[in-house]
C-alpha positions, -999 to 999 in steps of 0.1 A, spaced: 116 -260 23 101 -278 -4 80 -255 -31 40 -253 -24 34 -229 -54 19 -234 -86 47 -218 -109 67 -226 -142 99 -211 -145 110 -191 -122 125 -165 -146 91 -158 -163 77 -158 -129 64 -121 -132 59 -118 -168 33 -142 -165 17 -134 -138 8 -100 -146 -1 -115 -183 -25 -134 -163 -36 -103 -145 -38 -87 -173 -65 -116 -188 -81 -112 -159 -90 -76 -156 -89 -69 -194 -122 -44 -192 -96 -23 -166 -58 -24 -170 -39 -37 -197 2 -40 -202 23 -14 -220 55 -8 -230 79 -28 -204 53 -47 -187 37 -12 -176 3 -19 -157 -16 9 -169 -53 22 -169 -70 1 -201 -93 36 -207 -67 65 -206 -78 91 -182 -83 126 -204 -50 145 -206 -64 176 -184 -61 155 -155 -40 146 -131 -18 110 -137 -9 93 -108 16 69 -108 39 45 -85 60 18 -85 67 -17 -64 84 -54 -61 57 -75 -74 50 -110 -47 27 -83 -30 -9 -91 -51 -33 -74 -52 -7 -43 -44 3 -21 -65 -11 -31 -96 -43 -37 -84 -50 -6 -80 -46 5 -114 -81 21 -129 -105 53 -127 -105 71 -95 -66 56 -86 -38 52 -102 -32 53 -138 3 33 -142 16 9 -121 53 -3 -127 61 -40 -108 90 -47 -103 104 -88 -100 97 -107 -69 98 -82 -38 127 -63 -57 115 -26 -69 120 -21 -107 148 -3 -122 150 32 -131 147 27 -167 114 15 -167 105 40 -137 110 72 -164 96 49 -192 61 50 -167 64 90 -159 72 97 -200 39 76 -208 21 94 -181 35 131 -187 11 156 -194 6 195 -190 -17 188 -156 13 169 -142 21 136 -125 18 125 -94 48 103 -82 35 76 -53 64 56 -36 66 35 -8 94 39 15 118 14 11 155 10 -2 153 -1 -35 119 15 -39 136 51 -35 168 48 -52 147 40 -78 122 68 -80 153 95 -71 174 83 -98 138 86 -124 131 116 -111 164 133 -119 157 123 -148 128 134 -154 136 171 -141 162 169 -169 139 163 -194 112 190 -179 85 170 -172 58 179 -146 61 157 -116 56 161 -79 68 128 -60 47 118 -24 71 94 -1 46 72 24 64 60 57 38 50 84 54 21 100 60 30 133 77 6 143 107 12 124 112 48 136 98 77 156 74 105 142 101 132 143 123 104 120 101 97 91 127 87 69 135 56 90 96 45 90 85 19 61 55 25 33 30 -5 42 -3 -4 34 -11 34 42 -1 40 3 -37 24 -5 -49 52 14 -35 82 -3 -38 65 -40 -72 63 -28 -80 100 -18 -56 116 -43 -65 94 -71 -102 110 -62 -90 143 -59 -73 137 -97 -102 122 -113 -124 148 -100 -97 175 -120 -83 188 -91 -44 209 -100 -10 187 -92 -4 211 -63 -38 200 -46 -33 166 -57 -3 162 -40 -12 186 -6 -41 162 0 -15 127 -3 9 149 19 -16 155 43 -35 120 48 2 105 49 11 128 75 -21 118 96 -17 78 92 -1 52 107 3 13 107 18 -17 128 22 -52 114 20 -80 133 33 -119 120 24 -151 134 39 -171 106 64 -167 80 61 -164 41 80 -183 12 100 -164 -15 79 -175 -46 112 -184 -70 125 -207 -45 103 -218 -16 125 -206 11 116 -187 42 120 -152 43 115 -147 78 112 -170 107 81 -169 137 87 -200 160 53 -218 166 32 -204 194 46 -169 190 38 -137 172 60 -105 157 47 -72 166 63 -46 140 76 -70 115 84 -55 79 66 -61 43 93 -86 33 97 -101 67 122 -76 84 126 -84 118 100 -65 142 111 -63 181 81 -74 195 81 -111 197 58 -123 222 32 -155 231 4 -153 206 -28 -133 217 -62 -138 210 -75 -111 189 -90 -89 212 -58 -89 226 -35 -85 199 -60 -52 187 -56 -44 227 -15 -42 220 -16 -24 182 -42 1 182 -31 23 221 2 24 202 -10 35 165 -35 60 186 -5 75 205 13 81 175 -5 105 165 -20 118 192 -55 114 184 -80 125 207 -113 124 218 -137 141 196 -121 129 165 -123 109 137 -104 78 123 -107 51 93 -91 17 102 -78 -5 74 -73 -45 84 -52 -58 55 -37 -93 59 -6 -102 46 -16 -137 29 -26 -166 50 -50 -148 78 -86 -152 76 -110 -126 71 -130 -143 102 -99 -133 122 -96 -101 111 -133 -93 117 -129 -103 157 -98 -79 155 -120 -50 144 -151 -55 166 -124 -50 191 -111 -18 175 -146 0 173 -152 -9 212 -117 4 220 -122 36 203 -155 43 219 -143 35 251 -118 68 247 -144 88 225 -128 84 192 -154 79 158 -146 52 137 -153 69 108 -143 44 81 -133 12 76 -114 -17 50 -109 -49 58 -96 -78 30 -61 -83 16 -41 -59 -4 -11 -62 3 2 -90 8 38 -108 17 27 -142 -1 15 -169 25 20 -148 58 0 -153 87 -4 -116 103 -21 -80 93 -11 -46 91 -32 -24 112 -35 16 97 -51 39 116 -57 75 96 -71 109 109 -101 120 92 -120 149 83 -148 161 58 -127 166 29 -106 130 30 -142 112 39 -157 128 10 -122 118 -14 -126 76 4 -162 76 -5 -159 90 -38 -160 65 -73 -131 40 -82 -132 11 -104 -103 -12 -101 -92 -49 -99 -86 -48 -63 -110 -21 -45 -143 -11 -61 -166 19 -46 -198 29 -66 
């Protein structure tokens, strides 16, 4: 495939883009140490830190979400490849403080070899940090299996709420009981209808024949198992959100927030048909739609497709997504 991206060498590829990033957002992150994405006003030292880690290729995820009421370091990693440990205890050093650190990773491979090896490190030095896994995909495993399922965009979610809970001053222990218990009430199901590029070489990564569309396929273009014709939206929110609901057994009487995030090429006038659909299908089986998010946030380059994430609600997580956050990618006053 011939390259379609503005680039310069392909080596420098992620050094300059989160310069750039940097430029662009200079009044809320800047870069630190090791190309370290953190907050560009520290949050005070009695707080809570909360910090994660991820390939970068995925704007505006995770660095995007760097800034008050989220997280306070991000550390990217090269092109859909997670960083190495080094720079993962480099981030919990700068971030260490008597209130602790909270540790957000995404499950997959290289992700969590990563954060394990950092945080053995870590323990042997003494510092204070509680690590939060996310693993909503359901397609990639069953409930009673988490290990199996994949961190997709759920992790906005609980950087939301316990980046909240941190800024409002809230202990390490209730930090990370509120991210345990929002990722243990969410789930999410992609869906592809066309494939992305790798940004350093402008080869596929995946492959969707023309026509068709991948229910359950992975952040970088891991093969879902449910390729089928392409539906129109109504349908395709017909197909995802029965299955998300099942999951975890919501019921009628409850509440839910839906986040639409497209993965790159899909429209937002798309995914506004697919939630219109979503808020009648809820209502048909009694279920509030609490919340919602629609936009891109993390993304797998050009894509065509969206993650669906459908999250159980109460009064305490509503009040923690309403609450203040200021960042590059997701703003709430």
């Amino acid at each position: 495939m011939a390259m379609r991206k503005f680039i310069n060498d392909p080596k420098n590829l992620v050094s300059e883009l989160l310069q750039g990033f940097a430029l662009a957002h200079g009044k809320k992150v800047k870069l630190a140490g090791t190309n370290l994405v953190v907050r560009a006003k520290p949050k005070p030292q009695n707080k809570v830190a909360v910090v994660t880690l991820g390939g970068s290729g995925h704007e505006p995820a995770l660095s995007g979400f760097v800034g008050k009421g989220m997280l306070d370091i991000s550390v990217p990693g090269e092109i859909f490849a997670a960083p190495g440990p080094p720079r993962v205890i480099e981030a919990l050093r700068a971030a260490n403080r008597d209130a602790g650190v909270l540790f957000i990773v995404l499950n997959h491979a290289g992700d969590v070899m990563s954060a394990d090896v950092a945080m053995e490190m870590a323990a042997k030095e003494g510092l204070k940090v509680r690590q939060v896994l996310t693993h909503e995909d359901i397609s990639a495993g069953s409930r009673e299996n988490p290990e199996d399922r994949r961190g997709l965009v759920g992790s906005l979610l609980v950087m939301k709420v316990a980046g909240a809970a941190a800024e409002q001053g809230r202990s390490l222990e209730e930090c990370a009981e509120i991210a345990e218990r929002v990722e243990r009430n969410m789930a999410t199901l992609a869906v592809a209808v066309s494939s992305a590029s790798h940004p350093s070489t402008g080869e596929p990564i995946s492959d969707v024949p023309d026509g068709r569309m991948v229910v359950g396929m992975g952040q970088h273009g891991e093969a879902g198992g449910g390729e089928q014709p392409l539906k129109s939206a109504n349908e395709t929110a017909e197909i995802m959100l029965p299955l998300l609901l099942k999951d975890l057994d919501i019921k009628k009487g409850e509440r839910v927030l839906v986040m639409l995030n497209g993965v790159g090429s899909t429209t937002l006038m798309e995914l506004y048909l697919v939630l219109r659909r979503v808020k009648g299908l809820l209502e048909e089986r009694g279920v509030t739609l609490a919340r919602s998010l629609v936009g891109e946030y993390l993304t797998v380059q050009e894509m065509g497709g969206f993650q669906m994430c459908v999250a159980r609600m109460d009064d305490e997580l509503i009040k923690l997504w309403d609450a203040p956050c200021d960042t590059p990618a997701l703003t709430v006053k």
